[in-house]
SETOR-97125 format. One record per residue (C-alpha): residue number from 0; x, y, z; residue in one letter. Coordinates in Angstrom, 2 decimals, always signed. Layout:
// residues N
pos;px;py;pz;code
NUM;X;Y;Z;A
...
This chain:
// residues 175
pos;px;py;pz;code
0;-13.76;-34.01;+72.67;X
1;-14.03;-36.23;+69.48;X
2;-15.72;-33.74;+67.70;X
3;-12.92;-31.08;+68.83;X
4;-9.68;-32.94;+67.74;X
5;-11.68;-34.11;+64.45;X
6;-12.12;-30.23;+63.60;X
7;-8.87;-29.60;+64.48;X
8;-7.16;-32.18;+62.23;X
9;-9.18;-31.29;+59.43;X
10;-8.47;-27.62;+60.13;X
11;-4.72;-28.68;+59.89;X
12;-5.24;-30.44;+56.66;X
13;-7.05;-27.85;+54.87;X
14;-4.84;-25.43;+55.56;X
15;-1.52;-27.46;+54.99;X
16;-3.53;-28.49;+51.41;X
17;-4.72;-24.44;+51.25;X
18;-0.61;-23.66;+51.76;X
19;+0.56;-26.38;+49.41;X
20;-2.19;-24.79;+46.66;X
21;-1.03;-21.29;+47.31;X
22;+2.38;-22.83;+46.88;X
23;+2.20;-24.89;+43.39;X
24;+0.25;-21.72;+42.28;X
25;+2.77;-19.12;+43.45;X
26;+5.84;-21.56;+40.99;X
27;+3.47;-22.54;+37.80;X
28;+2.01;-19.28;+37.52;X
29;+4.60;-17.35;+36.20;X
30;+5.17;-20.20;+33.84;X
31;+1.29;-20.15;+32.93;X
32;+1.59;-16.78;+32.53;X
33;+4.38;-16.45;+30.28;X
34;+2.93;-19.36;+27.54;X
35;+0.07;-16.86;+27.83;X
36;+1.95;-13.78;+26.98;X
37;+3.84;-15.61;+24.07;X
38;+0.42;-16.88;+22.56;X
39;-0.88;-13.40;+22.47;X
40;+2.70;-12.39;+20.72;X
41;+1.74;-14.71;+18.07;X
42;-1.38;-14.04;+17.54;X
43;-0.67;-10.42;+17.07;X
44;+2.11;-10.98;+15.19;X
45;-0.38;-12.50;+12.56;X
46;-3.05;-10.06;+12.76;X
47;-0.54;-7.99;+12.04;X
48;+1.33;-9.85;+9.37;X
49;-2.10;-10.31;+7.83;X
50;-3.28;-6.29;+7.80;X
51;+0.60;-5.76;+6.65;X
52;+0.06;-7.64;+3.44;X
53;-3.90;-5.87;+3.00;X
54;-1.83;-2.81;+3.09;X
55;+0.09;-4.17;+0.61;X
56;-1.99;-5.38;-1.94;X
57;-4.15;-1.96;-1.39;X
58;-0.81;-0.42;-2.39;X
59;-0.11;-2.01;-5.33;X
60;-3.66;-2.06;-6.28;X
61;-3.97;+1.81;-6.24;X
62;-0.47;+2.27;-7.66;X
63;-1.83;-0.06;-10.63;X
64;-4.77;+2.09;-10.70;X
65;-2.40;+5.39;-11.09;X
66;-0.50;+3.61;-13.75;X
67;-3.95;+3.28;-16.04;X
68;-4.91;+7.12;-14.86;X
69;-2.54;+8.84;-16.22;X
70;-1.30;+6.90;-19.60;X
71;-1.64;+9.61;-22.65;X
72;-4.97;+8.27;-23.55;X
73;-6.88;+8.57;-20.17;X
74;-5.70;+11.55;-18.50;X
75;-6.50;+13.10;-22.25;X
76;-9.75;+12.01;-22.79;X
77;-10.58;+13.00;-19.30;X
78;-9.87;+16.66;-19.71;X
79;-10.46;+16.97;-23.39;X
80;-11.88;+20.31;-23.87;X
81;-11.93;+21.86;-27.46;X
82;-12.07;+25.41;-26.28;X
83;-8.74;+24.90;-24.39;X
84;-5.57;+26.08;-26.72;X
85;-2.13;+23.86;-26.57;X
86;-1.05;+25.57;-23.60;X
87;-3.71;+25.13;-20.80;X
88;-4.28;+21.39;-22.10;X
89;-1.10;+20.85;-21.36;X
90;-0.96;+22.86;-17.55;X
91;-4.45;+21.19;-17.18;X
92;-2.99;+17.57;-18.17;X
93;+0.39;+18.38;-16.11;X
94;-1.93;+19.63;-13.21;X
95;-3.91;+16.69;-13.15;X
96;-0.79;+14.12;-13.52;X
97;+0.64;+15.86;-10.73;X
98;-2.38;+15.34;-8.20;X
99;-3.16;+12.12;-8.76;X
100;+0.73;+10.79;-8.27;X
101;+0.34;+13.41;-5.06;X
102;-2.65;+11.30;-3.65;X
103;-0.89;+8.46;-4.26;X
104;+2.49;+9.73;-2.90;X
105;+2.11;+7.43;+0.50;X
106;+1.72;+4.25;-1.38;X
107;+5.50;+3.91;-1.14;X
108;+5.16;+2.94;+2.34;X
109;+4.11;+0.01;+1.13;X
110;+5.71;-1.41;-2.15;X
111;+9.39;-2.20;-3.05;X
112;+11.62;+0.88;-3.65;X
113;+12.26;-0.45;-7.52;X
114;+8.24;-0.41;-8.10;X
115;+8.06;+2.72;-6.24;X
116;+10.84;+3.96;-8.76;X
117;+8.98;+2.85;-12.18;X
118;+5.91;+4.67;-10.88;X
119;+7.80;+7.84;-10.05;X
120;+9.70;+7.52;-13.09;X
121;+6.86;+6.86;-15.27;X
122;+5.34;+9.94;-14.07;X
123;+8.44;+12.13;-14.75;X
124;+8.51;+10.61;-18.36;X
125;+4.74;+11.42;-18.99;X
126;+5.01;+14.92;-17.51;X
127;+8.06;+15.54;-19.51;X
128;+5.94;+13.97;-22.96;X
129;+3.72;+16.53;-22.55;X
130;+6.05;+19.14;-22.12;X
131;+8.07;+18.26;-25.27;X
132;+5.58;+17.74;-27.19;X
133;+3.96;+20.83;-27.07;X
134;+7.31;+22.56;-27.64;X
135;+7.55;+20.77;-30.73;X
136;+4.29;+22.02;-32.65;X
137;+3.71;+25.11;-34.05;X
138;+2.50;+28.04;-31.96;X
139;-0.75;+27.96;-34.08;X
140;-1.27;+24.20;-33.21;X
141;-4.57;+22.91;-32.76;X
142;-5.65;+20.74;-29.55;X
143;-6.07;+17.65;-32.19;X
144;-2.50;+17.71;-33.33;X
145;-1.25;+18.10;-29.98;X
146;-3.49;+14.92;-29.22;X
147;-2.41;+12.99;-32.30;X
148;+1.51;+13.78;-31.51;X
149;+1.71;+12.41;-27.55;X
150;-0.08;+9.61;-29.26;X
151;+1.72;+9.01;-31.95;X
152;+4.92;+9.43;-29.86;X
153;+3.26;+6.73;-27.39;X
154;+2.70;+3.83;-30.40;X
155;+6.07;+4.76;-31.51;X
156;+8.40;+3.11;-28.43;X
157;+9.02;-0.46;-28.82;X
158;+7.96;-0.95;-25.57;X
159;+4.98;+0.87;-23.94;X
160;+6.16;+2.04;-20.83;X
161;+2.77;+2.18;-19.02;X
162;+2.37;-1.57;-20.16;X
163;+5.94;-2.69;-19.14;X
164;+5.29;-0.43;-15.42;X
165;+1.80;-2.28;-15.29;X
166;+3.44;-5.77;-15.66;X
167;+6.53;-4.79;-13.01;X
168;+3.92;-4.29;-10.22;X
169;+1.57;-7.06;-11.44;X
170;+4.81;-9.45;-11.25;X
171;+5.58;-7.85;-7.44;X
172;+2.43;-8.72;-6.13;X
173;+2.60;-12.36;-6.85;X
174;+6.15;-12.63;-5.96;X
């Protein structure tokens, strides 16, 4: 009978310790599992701050890269072509301007709206160089003196606009 009633008790106290368990688990969980929840908040919330400001800099970086692409100088001594007349330098320079500001259209996502603005304005202004220059020259104007004119117009400002856009988006990024 010892052995019975020693069972017994100990049956009694494992389960009153096995409902007392079930019990503290049943009230701290939810706590547990909410200071679980919010750590994994957190943690995304920096993962995601962090790929937010990649984006970012990507952004700016490829927006800086447009900048250089399609200054006078570059986007003409890309397509220089001496068999071209005025005309289809000018579509093909135009063309060209056009796409890569296009392929970077979706970098505004990403930048401030006034950076965003001095890029598409700088674009508009270099489209609308081209254009005026070439109504400017003769009709019998050779490819050089349309090259020496946007040039010449360029070294003229007081301030170089692709210089002045290059230092706006420079100053962004460390701000």
């Amino acid at each position: 009978m010892n052995y019975t009633e020693f069972f017994a008790q100990l049956f009694v106290i494992a389960f009153g310790v096995f409902a007392a368990l079930v019990l503290a688990f049943r009230i701290i969980w939810p706590k547990i599992e909410n200071y679980l929840l919010k750590i994994n908040a957190i943690n995304q919330s920096k993962l995601l701050t962090k790929e937010n400001l990649q984006l970012r800099y990507t952004a700016y970086e490829r927006l800086i890269l447009l900048v250089h692409r399609i200054t006078p100088e570059q986007i003409m001594l890309r397509n220089h072509d001496p068999q071209l007349s005025v005309g289809q330098f000018k579509q093909i320079l135009i063309a060209e301007l056009e796409s890569e500001f296009n392929h970077n259209f979706t970098q505004q996502l990403y930048v401030s709206d006034a950076a965003w603005m001095v890029v598409r304005d700088l674009k508009a202004n270099t489209v609308s160089l081209l254009r005026n220059t070439a109504k400017v020259l003769p009709k019998d104007a050779t490819l050089d003196q349309y090259v020496s004119l946007v040039l010449k117009h360029v070294k003229e400002l007081d301030v170089n606009p692709y210089d002045a856009a290059l230092l706006i988006l420079k100053n962004e990024l460390t701000a």
